[in-house]
C-alpha positions in Angstrom: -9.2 54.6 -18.1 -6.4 55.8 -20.0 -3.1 57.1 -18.0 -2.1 60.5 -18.5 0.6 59.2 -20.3 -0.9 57.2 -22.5 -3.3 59.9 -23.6 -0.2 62.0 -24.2 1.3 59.9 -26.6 -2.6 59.7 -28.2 -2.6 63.2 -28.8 0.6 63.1 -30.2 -0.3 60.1 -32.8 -3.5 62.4 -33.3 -1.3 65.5 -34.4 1.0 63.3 -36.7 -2.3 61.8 -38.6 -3.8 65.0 -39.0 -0.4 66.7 -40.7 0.1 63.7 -43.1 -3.2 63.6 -43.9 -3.3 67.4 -44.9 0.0 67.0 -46.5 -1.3 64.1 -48.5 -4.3 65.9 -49.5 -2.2 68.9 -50.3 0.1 66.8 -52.7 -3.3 65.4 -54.5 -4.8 69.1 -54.8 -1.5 69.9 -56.7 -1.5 67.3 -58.8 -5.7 68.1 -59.5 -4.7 71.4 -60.2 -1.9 71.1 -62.2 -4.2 68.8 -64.4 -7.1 71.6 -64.5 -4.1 74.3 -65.6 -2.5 72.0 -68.2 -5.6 70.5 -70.3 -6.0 72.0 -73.0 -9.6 73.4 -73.9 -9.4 72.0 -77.7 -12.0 69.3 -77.6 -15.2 67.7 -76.0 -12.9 65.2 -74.0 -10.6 67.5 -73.0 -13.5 70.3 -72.0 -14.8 67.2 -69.7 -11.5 66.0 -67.9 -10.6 70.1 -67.2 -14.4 70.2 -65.9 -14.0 67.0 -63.5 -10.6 68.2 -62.9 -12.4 71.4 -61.5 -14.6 70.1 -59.4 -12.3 67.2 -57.8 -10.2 70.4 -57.0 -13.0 71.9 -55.9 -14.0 68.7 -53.6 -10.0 68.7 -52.3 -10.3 71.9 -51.7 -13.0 71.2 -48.6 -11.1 68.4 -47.6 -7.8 70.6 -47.2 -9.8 72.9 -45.2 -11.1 70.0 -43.0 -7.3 68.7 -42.6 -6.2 72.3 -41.8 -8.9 72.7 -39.5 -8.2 69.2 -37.9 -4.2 70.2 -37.6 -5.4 73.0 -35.6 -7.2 71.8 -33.0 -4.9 68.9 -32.5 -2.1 71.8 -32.4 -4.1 73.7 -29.9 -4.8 71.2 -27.4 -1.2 70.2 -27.3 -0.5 73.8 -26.6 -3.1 74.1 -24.0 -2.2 71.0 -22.8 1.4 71.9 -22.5 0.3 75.0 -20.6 -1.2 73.3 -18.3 1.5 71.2 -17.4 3.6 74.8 -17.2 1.4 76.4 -14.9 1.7 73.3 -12.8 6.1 73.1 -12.6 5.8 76.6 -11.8 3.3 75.9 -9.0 6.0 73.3 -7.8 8.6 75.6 -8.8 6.9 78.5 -6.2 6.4 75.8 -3.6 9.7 74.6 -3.8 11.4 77.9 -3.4 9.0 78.7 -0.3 9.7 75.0 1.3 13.6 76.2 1.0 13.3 79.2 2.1 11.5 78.4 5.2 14.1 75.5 5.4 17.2 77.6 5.4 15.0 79.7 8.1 14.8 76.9 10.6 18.5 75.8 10.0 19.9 78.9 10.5 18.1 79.3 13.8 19.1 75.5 14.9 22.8 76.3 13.6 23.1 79.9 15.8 21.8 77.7 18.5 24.4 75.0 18.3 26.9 77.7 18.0 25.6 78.9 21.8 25.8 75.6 22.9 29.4 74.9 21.7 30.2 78.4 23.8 28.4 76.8 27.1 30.1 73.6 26.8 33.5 75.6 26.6 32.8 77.9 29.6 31.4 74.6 31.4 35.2 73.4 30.5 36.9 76.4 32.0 34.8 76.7 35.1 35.6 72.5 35.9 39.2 73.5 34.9 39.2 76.6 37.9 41.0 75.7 41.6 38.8 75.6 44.0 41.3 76.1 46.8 39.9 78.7 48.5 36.1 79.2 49.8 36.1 82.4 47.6 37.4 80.5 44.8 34.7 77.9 45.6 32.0 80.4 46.0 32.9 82.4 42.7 33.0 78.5 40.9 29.1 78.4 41.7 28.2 81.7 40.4 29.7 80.6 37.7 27.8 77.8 37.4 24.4 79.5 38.4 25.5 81.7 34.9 25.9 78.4 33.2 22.6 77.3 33.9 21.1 80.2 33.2 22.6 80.4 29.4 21.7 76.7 29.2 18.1 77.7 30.1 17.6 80.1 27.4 19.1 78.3 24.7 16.9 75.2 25.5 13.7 77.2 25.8 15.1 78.6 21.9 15.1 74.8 20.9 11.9 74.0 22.0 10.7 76.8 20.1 12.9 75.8 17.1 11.2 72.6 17.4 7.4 73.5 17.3 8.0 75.8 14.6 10.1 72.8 12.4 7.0 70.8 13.4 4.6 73.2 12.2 6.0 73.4 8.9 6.9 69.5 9.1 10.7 69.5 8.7 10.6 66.6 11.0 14.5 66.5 11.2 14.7 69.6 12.4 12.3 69.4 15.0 13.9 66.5 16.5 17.8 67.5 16.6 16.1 70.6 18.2 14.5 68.6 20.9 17.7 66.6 21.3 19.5 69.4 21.9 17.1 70.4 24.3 16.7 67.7 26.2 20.9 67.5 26.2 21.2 71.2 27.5 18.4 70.1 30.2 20.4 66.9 31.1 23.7 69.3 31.4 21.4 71.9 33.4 20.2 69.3 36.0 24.4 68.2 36.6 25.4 71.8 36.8 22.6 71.9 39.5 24.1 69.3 41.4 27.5 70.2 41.1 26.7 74.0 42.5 25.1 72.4 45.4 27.5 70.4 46.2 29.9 73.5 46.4 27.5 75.9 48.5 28.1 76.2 52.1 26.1 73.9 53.2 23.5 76.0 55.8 
């Protein structure tokens, strides 16, 4: 089977035969013509070549339509064909703009999440940096930390989210530094746990 490409260049062959043919036979129904108009009508001979002049220009004159005829069809199916292949970029075109669009969605949603996530990891920073010198001091260092966990809760719930909804429009990168990011803020969430154990009273 022909490639596409192939045929392509077929057609386009096609179209150049068909316009020098009708150019040729344009050039010879001139010439016919011309030979018709000039002869003079002054003798037997001459009354015979302006007669067969005639009817070759008669005869070219089919053939010119035929050419003509030819030259359109080749020129239509290239225009169809070029159609075609319109209709198609724009497809891709529409598709592409819908891909990015949902793209820019997702990232926006994984970059206000990171931007949470920078804010935990400070406050996580100032709570360890607190004295603890006191048992009220202690006491208010595991709200703290109870906050902490909370924030680090929601925003990991919001990245599993983020992550089945990259999935489900398969931006595969997106759905894994979601998870990652989930799984880190879980990991972080588990220590914090620990660490405000530690500083409750024990009972």
């Amino acid at each position: 089977m022909t490639s596409k490409p192939g045929r392509d260049l077929l057609k386009s062959s096609e179209l150049a035969a068909a316009a020098a043919a009708l150019d040729a036979e344009v050039k010879r129904f001139e010439e016919l013509a011309t030979v018709a108009r000039k002869t003079p009508l002054n003798s037997e001979k001459n009354l015979e070549r302006a007669a067969k002049a005639l009817t070759e220009v008669a005869e070219s004159d089919e053939r010119l339509g035929a050419h003509v005829k030819a030259l359109v069809d080749a020129i239509t199916e290239i225009r169809d064909r070029q159609q075609a292949h319109a209709e198609e970029v724009h497809a891709v075109a529409t598709q592409l703009q819908a891909r990015t669009d949902d793209f820019q969605v997702l990232l926006k949603s994984f970059a206000l999440l990171g931007e949470e996530a920078a804010k935990i990891n400070a406050l996580v920073q100032a709570i360890a940096a607190t004295k603890r010198d006191t048992a009220e001091a202690t006491a208010q260092v595991a709200e703290r930390l109870g906050e902490v966990q909370e924030r680090m809760s929601l925003v990991a719930d919001g990245a599993q989210a983020l992550s089945k909804a990259a999935t489900a429009k398969d931006f595969v990168d997106i759905a894994r530094s979601a998870d990652s990011l989930r799984q880190q803020l879980l990991g972080a969430k588990n220590k914090m746990g620990l660490l405000q154990k530690n500083l409750l009273p024990s009972s």
